[in-house]
N, C-alpha and C positions, 0 to 999 in steps of 0.2 A: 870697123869697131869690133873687141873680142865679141862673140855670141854669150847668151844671158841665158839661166832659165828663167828670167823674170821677165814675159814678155808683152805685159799688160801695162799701161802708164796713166794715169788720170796725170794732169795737168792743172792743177788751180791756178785761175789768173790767165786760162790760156790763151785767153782773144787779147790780151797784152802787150806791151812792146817786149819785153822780154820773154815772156811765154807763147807767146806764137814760134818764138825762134827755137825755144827748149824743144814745141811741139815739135819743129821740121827737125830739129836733132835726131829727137827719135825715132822719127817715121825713118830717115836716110839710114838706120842703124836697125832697122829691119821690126820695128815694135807696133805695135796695136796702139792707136796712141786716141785718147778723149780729150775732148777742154774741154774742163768744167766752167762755167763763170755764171754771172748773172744774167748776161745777153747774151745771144748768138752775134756770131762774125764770121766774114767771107774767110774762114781759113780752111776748108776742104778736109777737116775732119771730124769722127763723128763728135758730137757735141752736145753737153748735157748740164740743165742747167744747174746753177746749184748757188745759193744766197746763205755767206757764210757770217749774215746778220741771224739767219734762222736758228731756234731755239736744236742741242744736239741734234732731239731723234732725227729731228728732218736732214739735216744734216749727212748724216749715218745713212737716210735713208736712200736720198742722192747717190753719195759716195760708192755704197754697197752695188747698187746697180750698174755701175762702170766696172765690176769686178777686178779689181786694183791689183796688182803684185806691187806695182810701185803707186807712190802719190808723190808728185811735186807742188810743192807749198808755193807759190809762184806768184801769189792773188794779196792786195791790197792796195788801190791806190791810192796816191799822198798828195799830187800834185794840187797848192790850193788851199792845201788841208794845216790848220792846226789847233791847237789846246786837244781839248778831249775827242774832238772828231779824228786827227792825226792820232793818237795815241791807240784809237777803237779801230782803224781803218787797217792798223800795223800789228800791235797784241792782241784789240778784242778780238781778232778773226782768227790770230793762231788759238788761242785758249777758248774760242769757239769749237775749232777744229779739233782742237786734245781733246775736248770734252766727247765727243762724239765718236772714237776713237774704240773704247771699249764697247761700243753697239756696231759694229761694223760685222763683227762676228766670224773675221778672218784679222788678221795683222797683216798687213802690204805694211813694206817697208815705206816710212817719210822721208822725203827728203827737203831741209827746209833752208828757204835762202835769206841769208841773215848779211849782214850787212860791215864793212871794215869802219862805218862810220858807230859802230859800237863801241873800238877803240878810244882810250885815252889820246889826245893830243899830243903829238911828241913834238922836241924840238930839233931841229937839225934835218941833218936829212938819214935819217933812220928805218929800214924798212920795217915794216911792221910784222912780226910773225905769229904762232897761235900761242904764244905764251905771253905776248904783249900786252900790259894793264886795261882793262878796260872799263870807262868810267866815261859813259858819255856825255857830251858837253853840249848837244844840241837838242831840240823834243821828238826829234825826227830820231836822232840813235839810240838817243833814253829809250822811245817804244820798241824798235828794233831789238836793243838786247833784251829787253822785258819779254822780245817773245822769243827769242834763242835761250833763254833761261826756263823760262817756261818747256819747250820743247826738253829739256835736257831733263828736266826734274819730270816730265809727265812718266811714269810707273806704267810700262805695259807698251810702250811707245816704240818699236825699231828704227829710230831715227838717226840723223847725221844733218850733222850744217855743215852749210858754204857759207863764208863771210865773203862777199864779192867788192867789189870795185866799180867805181862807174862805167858801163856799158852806153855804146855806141855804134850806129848802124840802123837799114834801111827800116824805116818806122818806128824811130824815136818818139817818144811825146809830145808831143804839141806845146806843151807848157814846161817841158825842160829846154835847158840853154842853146842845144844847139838846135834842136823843134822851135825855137821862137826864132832863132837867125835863119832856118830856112824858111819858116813862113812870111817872113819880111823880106828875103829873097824871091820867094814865088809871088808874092803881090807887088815888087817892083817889076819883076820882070811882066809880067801881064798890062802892068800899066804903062810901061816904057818909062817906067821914071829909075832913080834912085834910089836907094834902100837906106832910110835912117834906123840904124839898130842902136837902142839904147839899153845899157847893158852895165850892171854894175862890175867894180875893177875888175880886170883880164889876170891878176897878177900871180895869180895861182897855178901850180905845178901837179898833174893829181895821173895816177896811175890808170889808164882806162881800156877796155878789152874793145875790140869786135864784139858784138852781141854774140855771135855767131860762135866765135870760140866760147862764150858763156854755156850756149847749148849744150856744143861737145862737151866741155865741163859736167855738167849734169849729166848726160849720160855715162861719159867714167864712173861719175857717183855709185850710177845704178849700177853698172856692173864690177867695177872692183872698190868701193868703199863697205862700210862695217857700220853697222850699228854704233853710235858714241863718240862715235872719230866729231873731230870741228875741222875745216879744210877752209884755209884759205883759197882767193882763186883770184888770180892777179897776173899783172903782166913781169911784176919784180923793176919795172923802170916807170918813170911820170914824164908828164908832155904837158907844155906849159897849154892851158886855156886859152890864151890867144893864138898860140898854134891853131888850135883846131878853129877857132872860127873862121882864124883869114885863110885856112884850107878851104872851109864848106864856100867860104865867097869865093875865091881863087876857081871853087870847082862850078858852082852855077856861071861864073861871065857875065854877073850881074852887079853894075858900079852901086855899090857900099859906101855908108859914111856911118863908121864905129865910134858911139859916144859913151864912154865909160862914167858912170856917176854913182856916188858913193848912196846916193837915195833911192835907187833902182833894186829890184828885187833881184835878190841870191836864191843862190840852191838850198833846198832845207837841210841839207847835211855839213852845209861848208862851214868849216870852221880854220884845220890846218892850212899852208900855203903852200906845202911840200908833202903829197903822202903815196907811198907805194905801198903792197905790199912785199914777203918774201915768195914765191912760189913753189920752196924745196919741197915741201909734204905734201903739196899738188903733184909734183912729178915722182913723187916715191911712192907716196900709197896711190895715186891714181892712174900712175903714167900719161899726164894732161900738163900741157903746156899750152902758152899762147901762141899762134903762130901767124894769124892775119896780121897782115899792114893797117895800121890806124889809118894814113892816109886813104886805103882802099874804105874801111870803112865809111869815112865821110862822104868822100865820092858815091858810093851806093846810095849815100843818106839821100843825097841831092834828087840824086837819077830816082828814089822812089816816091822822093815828096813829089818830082815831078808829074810823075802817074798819079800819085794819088790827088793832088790837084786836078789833075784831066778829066777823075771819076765823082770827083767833088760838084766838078763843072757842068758834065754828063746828067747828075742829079738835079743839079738844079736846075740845067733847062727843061730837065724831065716833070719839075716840080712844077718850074714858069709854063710850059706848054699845057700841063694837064688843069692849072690856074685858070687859064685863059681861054681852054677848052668849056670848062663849070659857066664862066660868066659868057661866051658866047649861046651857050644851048640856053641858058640860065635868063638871057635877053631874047631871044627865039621864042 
């Protein structure tokens, strides 16, 4: 990656699925790198906390101490979440975050990641590019552009959005699509049974990255984007949804029975049935393309649910032993 003179990064959201990987981005591209979030997490860098519920100064106050060239906006989770908790979890925490912004008492450039599900709904198969309508159609992009709006109108603000694509790869969410087919994977295979996934229609076509190239994304950002710019960040091609599932099964070796039902829970962004975006102003202003295999990603996905199930395991015989420990000295 070019060198930066920007060589500080806070990370909001960094114990993340996707912000952990922005963090290894930038660590591998030679940067100083923080998460900030509300928890600490096993990710091996320094780490600070910061609750982006809190009123600015506190805010400001956190931030200021990670001494920022960059910030990546990276933090809100949705999964779970809707009406005004969805809406607060998405906007309130950017427009928490702007607010706080003018007490920091340096300007580090923002970088904020927004979302392609801010788009209008097209029909056909159309790629989406930064000039494309936007008008969204679900509560999940309504907040989404409410905080890319936000961000663009904040006075005093060095920032730039990425509108991204859905991301995939090793430590997915639990509670997203392909986080729920490995976890019903992992608990088939442990019990030697078969795996009934239940999963509303497959029939969608949707553009999705390696997590991983998302990082490298983000870091182009920091080093060759600009204040103001909007950057899409996409692969420019879609892969049908049922692709990827009967991948993640194909790749664990764990017999499957996929039940599609129209009363099963969707993704909160799903609306389109076909959506890419274009990638040309990713690769002109940033020189960033996508370049992993979607397949390799799944594959990873599998191999690190696996570990992480092992450490899951780990704990809790750690938890059952130290249980069982209390009540024998506790009967003694």
């Amino acid at each position: 990656m070019t060198s930066s003179p920007h060589r500080r990064v806070t990370v909001l959201g960094g114990t993340g699925f996707a912000g952990r990987h922005i963090a290894t981005a930038f660590a591998a591209a030679g940067w100083h790198v923080t998460v900030a979030a509300r928890h600490p997490h096993r990710s091996g860098f320094a780490y600070a906390h910061l609750d982006l519920s809190a009123p600015p100064a506190t805010v400001a106050t956190a931030l200021r101490g990670t001494e920022p060239d960059v910030v990546v906006n990276a933090a809100g989770a949705y999964w779970g979440l809707s009406g005004t908790a969805l809406h607060d979890a998405l906007a309130g925490t950017t427009e928490r975050l702007l607010a706080a912004w003018p007490l920091l008492g340096s300007q580090p450039r923002l970088i904020h990641l927004g979302s392609v599900m801010e788009y209008a709904p097209v029909s056909g198969r159309v790629l989406l590019h930064e000039r494309s309508p936007v008008d969204a159609a679900t509560p999940y992009g309504a907040a989404k552009l409410h905080a890319t709006r936000a961000v663009q109108k904040a006075a005093g603000v060095p920032a730039l959005v990425l509108r991204v694509t859905n991301s995939v790869g090793p430590g997915v969410d639990a509670a997203s699509l392909l986080g729920k087919v490995a976890h019903a994977l992992g608990t088939a295979r442990r019990d030697g049974t078969t795996a009934r996934i239940v999963l509303a229609p497959l029939h969608a076509q949707r553009d999705y990255l390696d997590v991983r190239d998302l990082g490298d994304a983000v870091v182009a950002a920091a080093v060759h984007g600009e204040p103001g710019q909007l950057i899409n960040i996409g692969s420019g091609s879609a892969i049908g949804v049922r692709e990827l599932v009967d991948g993640l099964i194909a790749a664990s070796g764990v017999p499957a029975r996929v039940e599609e039902r129209t009363d099963a829970p969707s993704s909160p962004g799903a609306v389109a049935d076909w959506l890419a975006v274009d990638p040309a102003t990713a690769i002109r202003l940033l020189g960033w393309r996508a370049r992993r295999p979607i397949d390799r990603a799944v594959t990873d996905l599998w191999q690190s649910s696996k570990i992480d199930d092992l450490h899951s395991i780990g704990d809790r015989s750690r938890v059952d032993a130290g249980a069982a420990q209390s009540i024998s000295t506790y009967r003694r």
